[in-house]
N, C-alpha and C positions, 0 to 999 in steps of 0.2 A: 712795560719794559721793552726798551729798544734789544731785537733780535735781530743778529746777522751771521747766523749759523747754520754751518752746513750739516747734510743730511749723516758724514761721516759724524763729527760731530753724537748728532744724536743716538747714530747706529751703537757706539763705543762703550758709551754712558749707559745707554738701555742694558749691552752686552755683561758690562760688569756689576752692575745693579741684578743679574741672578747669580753673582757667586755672594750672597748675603754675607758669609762671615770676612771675606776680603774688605767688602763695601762700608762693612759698619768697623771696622777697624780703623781706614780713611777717614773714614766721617768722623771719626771721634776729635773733640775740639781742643784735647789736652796735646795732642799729637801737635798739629796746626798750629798751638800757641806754642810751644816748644823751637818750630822751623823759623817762625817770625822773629822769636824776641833773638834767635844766633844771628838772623837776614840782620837785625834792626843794631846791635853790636857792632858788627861790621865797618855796616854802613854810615854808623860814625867814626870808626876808626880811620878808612880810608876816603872821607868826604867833606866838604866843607858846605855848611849848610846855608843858603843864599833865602835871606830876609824880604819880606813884602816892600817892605819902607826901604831896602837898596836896589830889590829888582821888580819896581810898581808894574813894566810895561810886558815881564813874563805869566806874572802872577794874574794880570789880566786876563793874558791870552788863556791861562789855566781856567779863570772863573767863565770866557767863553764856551772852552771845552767842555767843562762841569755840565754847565747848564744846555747847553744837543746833546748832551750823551745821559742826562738828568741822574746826575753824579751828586752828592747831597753831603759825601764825606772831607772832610779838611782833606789840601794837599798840602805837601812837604815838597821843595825844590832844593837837590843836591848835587853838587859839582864833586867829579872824584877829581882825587886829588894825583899827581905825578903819572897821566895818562894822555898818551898820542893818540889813539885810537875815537875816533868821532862816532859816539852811540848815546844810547837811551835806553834807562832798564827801569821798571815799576814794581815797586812792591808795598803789601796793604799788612799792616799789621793788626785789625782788628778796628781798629780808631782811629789808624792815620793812613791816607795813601802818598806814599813815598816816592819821587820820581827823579831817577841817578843818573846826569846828561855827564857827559866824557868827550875831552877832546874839546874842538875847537865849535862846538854844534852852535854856539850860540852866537859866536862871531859871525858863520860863514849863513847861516841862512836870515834870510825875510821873515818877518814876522810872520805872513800868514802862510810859510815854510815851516816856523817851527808851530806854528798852530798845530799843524798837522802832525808833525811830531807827536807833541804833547796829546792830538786827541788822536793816535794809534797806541799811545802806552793808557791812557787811561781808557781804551777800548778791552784792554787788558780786564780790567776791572769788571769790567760790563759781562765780559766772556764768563768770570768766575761766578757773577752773579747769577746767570743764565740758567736757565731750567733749576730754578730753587737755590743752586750752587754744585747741580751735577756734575758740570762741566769742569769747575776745579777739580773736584775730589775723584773725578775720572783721568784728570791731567796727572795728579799726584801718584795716581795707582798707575798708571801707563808707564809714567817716565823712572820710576821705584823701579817694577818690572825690569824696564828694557835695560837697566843700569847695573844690575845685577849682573855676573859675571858668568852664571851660572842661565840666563835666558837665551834661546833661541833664535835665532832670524828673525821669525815670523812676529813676536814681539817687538824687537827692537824694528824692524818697518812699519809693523802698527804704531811704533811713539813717533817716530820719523813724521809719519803722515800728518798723524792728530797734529804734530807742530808745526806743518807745513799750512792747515786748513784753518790753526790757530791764528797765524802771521797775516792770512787775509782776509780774517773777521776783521781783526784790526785796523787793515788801510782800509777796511769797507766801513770803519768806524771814522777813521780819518777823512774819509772822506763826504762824510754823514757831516762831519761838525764844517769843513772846509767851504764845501761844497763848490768844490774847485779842483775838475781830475789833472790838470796840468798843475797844482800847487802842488799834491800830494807825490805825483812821478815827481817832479822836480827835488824835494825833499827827501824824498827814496833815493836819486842819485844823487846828490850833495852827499847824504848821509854813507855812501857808498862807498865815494871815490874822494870825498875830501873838498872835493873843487866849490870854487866859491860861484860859479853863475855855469847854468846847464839850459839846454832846451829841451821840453817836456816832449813838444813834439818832434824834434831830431831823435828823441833816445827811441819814441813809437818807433818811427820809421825804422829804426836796427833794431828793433825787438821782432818784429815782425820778419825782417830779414828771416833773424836767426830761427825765429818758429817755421818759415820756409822749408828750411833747411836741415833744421832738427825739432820736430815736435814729440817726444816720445817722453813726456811727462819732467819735474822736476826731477833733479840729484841733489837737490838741497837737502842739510842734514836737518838745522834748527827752521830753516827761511828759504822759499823759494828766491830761484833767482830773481835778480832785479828785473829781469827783461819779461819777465812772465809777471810780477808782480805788477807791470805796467801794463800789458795785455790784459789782466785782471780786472785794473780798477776801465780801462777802456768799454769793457764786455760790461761793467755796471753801468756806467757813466751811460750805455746805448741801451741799457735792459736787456743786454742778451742772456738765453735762455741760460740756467748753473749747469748744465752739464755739459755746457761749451768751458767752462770754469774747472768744471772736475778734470777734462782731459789734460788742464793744465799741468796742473800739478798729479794726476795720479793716471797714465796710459798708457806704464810699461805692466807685462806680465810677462814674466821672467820668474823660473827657481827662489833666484836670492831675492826677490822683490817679492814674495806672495807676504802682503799682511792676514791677519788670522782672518776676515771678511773672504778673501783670495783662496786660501789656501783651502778654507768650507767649500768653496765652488772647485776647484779645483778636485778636491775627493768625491764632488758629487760628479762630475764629469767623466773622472776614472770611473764609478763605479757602471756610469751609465756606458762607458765602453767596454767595460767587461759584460754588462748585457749586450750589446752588438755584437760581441765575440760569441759570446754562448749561444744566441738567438737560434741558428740553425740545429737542430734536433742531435744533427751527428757530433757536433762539438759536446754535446753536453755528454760527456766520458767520466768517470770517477776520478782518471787525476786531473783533467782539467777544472772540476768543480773541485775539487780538494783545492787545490791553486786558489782558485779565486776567494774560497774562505782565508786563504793566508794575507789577501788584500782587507775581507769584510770579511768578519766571524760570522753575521747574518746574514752572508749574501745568498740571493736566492733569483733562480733566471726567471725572465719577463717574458712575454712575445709581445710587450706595445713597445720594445724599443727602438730607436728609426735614427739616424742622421740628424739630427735636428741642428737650429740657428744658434744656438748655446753654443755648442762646443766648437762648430765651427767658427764662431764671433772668438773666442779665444784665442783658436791655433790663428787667425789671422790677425789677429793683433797680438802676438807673442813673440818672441825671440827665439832665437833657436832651442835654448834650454827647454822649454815646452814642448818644442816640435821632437826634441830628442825625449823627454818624457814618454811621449804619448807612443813613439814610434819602436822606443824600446819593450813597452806592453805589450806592444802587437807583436812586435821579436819573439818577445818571450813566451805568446802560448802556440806563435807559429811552431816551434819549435820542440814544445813540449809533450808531445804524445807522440811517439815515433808511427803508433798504431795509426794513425791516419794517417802516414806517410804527406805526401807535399799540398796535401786540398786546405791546411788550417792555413799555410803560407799565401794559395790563394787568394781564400776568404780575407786576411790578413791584408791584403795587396788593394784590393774593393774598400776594401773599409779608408785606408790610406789614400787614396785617390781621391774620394767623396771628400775628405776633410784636407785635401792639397798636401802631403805630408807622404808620399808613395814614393818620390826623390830621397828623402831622408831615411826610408824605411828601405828601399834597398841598397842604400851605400851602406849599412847598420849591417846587414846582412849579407853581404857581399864583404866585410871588414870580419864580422864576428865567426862567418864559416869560413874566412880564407879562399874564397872564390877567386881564377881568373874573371877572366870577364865572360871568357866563352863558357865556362860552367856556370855562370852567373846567368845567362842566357838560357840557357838548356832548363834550367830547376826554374826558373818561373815559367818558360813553354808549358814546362811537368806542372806546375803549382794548377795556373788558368784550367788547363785542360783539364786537370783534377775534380778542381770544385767547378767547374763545368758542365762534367760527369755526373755530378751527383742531382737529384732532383730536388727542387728546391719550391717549396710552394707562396704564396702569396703572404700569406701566414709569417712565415720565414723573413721577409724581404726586409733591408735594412735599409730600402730609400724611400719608404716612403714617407717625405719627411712632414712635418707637423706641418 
C-alpha cells in the first residue's frame, strides 16, 4: 500500500481510536452507506456523466493514475453542470469512485496537467484506504466535531490541520503518478486562477518570495495556500527532510491556533511554570499552593524544575498571545500573597527574563497596578533587592537548565 502520510495524520487517528464508543460509532458501515448514497443523489442531479467511448483520452489518463496509485476500483468521470468555478471533487461510494471536474478544468489544462489532477483526487482514495481505513473514519469524526456549533477552537484547528496535511498527501500523490513537480505546480495554478498557461518555476520563485517575507504557517481553512503547496511538492521533489514540510503548514502558536496536540503542551508547560514559581521554599505558602490546585487539582511542587528548551522553543515561536499567557501567570502569583510583599514579583521578573517575556511582564504590570513609570521603577528596585535578600540554595535554582 502506497503511504504518504504525515505523522499528524497518524498522531489524530491513534488519538481518537481511545475514545472506543466515538470510534466504533464512525466505523459502523450503516452510517457511511447512508452519507454516500445522499453524495451519490446529488451528484447526479447536478452532473452530467462523461462516457469512456466520448471521453477515451481522460479515461486513459484515469486508468494511468489507477494503476501508480494501484487503485483497482471502477472510476466514474463527471462534469457539474451550470458552474464557473474550475475544480475537482472525488467521492467513493462503496463500488464506484466518482470524480466531479467543474468549470473549464478540462479545456484549460494539458493532459499530463490534468493527470495530476486526477491523481491528487484519486490520492484521496488511497488516504481513506490508509492504515486499514483509519484515516477516513478519523476524517469523519474530526470534521462532525469541528462542525458542530456547539465545538471549541481547539477542535475546529485540529479539523483545519488534518485538511490541511490531507491536501498534501494528495499532490504527494500527484506527484507519485506524474512524476513531474513542475506539472503538478503548474496544474495547482491553472486550477487556481483559471488561466490557461503558467510557469512552474516563475510561481517558485514568488512563493519563495512570499515565505521570505511571511513564513508563520498556513491560514488556509480546507487547502493550504498555493505558494506553500508548491514549496511542498519542491521539499519532495529534493527529499528534504518532513519537518521542513510541517512548518509549512503548521508554525504558528498562538491562543486561537492551539489544536488539541498544542494545547496538551501548552498545559504541560503551564504546569511546569507553576513548578518554577513554587521551586523556591518561601513561595510555597498555603494560598499560593491553594492557587495553583485551581490550575491542577493534582498539582504537587518538584525541585527538578529548571528553564528548559521546551518552553522556551514555544515562547519564541509564539505570538504575543502566548507571551501574554504565560506573563499573565507570573502577574498573577507575583501578586498574590501580600505576605511576601515585593520578593514573588522579583522571582517573577528571573523567570521572565530567562524565557525573553520580562518586556511583556512589566508593561502587564505596570498597566494592571496603574504605575507611573517612576513608581514602576522604585517596586522593581524593591522586588530585585527583595528576592536578593532572601537565601536561595542550589537546590532552589531555576537555571539550571537540562
Amino acid at each position: 500500500m502506497i503511504n504518504f502520510s504525515f505523522d499528524y495524520h497518524i498522531k489524530l487517528a491513534e488519538y481518537f481510536k481511545k475514545q472506543e464508543k466515538t470510534w466504533k460509532w464512525f466505523a459502523n458501515s450503516k452510517v457511511q452507506d447512508q452519507q454516500r448514497a445522499e453524495y451519490k443523489k446529488q451528484l447526479l442531479k447536478n452532473s452530467y456523466r462523461l462516457s469512456e467511448d466520448s471521453e477515451p483520452i481522460i479515461y486513459g489518463l484515469v486508468s494511468q493514475a489507477k494503476e501508480a496509485l494501484n487503485i483497482s476500483k471502477n472510476v466514474t468521470i463527471y462534469q457539474e453542470l451550470d458552474s464557473v468555478e474550475t475544480n475537482a471533487r472525488v467521492s467513493y461510494d462503496g463500488n464506484e469512485i466518482n470524480i466531479l471536474l467543474s468549470g473549464s478544468l478540462i479545456k484549460n489544462l494539458a493532459e499530463d496537467e490534468l493527470l495530476a489532477v486526477l491523481g491528487h483526487e484519486l490520492s484521496h482514495i488511497v488516504f481513506y484506504q490508509t492504515q486499514q481505513g483509519d484515516f477516513e473514519i478519523t476524517s469523519r469524526i474530526i470534521q462532525s466535531i469541528a462542525n458542530d456549533s456547539r465545538s471549541d477552537n481547539t477542535m475546529i484547528e485540529t479539523a483545519r490541520l488534518f485538511s490541511l496535511y490531507t491536501e498534501l498527501f494528495c499532490d504527494r500523490g500527484a506527484l507519485h503518478v506524474v512524476k513531474n513537480r513542475d506539472t503538478v505546480i503548474q496544474a495547482l495554478v491553472k486550477v487556481s486562477t483559471g488561466l490557461e498557461s503558467v510557469s512552474a518555476i516563475n510561481y517558485l520563485k514568488q512563493a519563495h518570495e512570499i515565505c521570505k517575507e511571511d513564513n508563520f504557517g498556513s491560514s488556509g481553512q480546507t487547502h493550504p495556500e498555493t505558494f506553500l503547496r508548491a514549496i511542498a511538492l519542491e521539499y519532495w521533489d529534493n527529499k528534504t527532510e518532513s519537518v521542513e514540510i510541517d512548518k509549512l503548514i503548521d508554525s504558528r502558536w498562538g491562543i486561537s491556533s492551539l489544536d488539541i496536540f498544542k494545547q496538551q503542551e501548552i498545559n504541560a508547560l503551564t504546569r511546569n511554570l507553576l513548578e518554577l514559581i513554587t521551586k523556591p521554599k518561601w513561595m510555597r505558602t498555603e494560598h499560593i499552593f491553594s492557587h495553583c490546585r485551581q490550575y491542577f487539582p493534582h498539582f504537587t511542587y518538584s525541585d527538578n524544575a529548571f528553564i528548559n528548551t521546551a518552553i522556551k522553543q514555544v515562547v519564541t515561536t509564539s505570538d504575543d498571545t502566548i507571551r501574554e499567557y504565560f506573563s499573565y501567570i507570573l502577574m498573577d502569583f507575583s501578586l498574590l500573597d501580600s505576605s511576601l510583599e515585593a520578593a514573588p514579583t522579583g522571582h517573577s521578573l528571573l523567570i521572565a527574563e530567562e524565557l525573553g517575556i520580562q518586556k511583556t511582564l512589566k508593561q502587564l504590570l505596570k498597566k494592571e497596578l496603574k504605575l507611573t513609570s517612576k513608581s514602576m521603577d522604585n517596586m522593581l528596585q524593591k522586588a530585585v533587592k527583595e528576592v536578593g535578600a532572601l537565601s536561595e540554595s542550589e537546590e532552589e535554582s531555576i537555571l539550571n537548565e537540562e
